[in-house]
Every structure is written in structure tokens, then in C-alpha cells.
PyMOL CGO cylinders between C-alpha atoms (Angstrom):
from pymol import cmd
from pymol.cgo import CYLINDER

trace = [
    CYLINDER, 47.96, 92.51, 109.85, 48.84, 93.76, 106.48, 0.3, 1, 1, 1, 1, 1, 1,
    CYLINDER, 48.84, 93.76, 106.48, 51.14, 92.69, 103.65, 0.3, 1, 1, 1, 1, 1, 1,
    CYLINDER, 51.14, 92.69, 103.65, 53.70, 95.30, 104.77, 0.3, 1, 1, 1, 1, 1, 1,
    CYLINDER, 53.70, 95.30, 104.77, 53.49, 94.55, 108.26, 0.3, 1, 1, 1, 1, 1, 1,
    CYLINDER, 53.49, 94.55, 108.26, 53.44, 90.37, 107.49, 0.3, 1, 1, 1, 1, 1, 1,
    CYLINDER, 53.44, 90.37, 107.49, 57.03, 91.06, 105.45, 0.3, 1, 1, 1, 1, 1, 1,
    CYLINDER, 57.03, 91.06, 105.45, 58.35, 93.28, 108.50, 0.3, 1, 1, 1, 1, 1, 1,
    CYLINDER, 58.35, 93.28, 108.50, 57.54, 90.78, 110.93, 0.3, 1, 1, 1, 1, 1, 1,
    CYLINDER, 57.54, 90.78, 110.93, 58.88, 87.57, 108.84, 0.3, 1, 1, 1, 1, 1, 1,
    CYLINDER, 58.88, 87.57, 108.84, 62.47, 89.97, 108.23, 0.3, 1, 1, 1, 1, 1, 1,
    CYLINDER, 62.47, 89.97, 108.23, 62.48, 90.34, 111.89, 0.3, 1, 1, 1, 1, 1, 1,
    CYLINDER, 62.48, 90.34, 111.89, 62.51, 86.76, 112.65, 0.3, 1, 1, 1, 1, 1, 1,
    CYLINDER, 62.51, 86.76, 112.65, 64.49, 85.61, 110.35, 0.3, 1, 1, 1, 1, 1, 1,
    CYLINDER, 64.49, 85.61, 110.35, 67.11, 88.09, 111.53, 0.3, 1, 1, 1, 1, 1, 1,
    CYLINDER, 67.11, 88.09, 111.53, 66.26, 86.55, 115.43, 0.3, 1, 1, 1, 1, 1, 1,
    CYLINDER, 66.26, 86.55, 115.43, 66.79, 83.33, 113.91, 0.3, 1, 1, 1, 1, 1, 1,
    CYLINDER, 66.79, 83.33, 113.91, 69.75, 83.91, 111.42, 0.3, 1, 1, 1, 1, 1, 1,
    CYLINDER, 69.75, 83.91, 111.42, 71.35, 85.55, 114.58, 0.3, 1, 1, 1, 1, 1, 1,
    CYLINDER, 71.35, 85.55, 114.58, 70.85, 82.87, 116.95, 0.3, 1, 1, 1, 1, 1, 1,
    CYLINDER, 70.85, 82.87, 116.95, 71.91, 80.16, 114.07, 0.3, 1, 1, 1, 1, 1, 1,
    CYLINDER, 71.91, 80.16, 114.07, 75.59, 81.88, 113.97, 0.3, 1, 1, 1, 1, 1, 1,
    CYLINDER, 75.59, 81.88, 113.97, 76.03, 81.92, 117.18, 0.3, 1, 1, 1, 1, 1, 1,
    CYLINDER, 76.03, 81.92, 117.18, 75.52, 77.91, 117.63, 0.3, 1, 1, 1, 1, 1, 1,
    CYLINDER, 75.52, 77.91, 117.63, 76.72, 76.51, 114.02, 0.3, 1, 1, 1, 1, 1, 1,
    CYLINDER, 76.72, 76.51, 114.02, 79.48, 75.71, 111.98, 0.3, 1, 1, 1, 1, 1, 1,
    CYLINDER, 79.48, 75.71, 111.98, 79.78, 77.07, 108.23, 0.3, 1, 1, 1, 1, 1, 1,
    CYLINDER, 79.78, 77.07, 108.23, 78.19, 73.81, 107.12, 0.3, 1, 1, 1, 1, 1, 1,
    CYLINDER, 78.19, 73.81, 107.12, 75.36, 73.86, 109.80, 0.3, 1, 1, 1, 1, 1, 1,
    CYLINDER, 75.36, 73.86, 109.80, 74.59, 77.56, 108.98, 0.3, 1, 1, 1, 1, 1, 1,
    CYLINDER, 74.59, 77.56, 108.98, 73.83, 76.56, 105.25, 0.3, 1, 1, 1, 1, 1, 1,
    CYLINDER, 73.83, 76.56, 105.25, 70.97, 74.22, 106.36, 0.3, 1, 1, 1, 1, 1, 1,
    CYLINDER, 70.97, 74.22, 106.36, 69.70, 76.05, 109.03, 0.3, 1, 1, 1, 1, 1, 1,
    CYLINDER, 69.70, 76.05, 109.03, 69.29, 78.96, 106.71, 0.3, 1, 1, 1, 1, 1, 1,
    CYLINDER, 69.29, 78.96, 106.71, 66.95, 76.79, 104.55, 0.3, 1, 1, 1, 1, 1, 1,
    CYLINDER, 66.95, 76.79, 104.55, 65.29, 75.21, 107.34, 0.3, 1, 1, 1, 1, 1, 1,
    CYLINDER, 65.29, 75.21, 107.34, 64.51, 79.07, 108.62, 0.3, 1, 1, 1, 1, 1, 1,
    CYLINDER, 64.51, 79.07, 108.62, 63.15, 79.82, 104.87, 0.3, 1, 1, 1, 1, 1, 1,
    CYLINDER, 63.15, 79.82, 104.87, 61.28, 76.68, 104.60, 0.3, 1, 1, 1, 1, 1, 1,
    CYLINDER, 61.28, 76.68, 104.60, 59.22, 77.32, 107.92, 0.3, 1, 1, 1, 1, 1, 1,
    CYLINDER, 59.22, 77.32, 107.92, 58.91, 80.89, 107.35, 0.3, 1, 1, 1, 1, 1, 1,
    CYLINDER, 58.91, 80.89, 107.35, 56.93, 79.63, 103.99, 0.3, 1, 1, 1, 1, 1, 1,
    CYLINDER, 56.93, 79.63, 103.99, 55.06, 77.81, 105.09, 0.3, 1, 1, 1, 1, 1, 1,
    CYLINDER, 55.06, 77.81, 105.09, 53.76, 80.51, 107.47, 0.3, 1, 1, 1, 1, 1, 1,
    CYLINDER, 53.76, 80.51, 107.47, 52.89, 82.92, 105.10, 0.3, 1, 1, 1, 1, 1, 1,
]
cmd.load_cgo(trace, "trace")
């Protein structure tokens, strides 16, 4: 897998995730679940 592809896939699931996280969270839940999505998609690539 490329670069390009790498970013398109980590976009993807951070969409997937971002999507499930509003679904199930408050305002002030969404906040840390956005950084806990960020942190483990780091640490990935």
C-alpha cells in the first residue's frame, strides 16, 4: 500500500468511526472520542 492509498484508508475510518461516535455520544463524549480516534490512528501510521 502506498502513501495515497494509506491516507484514503485512515480518512475512511475515521469517517466509520467519527460516524459511529455521534451516533452513541454526547457533545462532551464526542470531543474525546475524536482524540482517542486520532491518537490510535497515529499510532498506526
Amino acid at each position: 500500500m502506498n502513501d495515497e492509498e494509506a491516507m484514503e484508508y485512515v480518512k475512511k475510518l475515521r469517517r466509520y468511526f467519527l460516524k459511529e461516535c455521534n451516533e452513541k455520544s454526547s457533545k462532551l463524549e464526542l470531543d474525546k472520542c475524536h482524540d482517542f480516534i486520532d491518537s490510535k490512528l497515529e499510532n498506526k501510521f
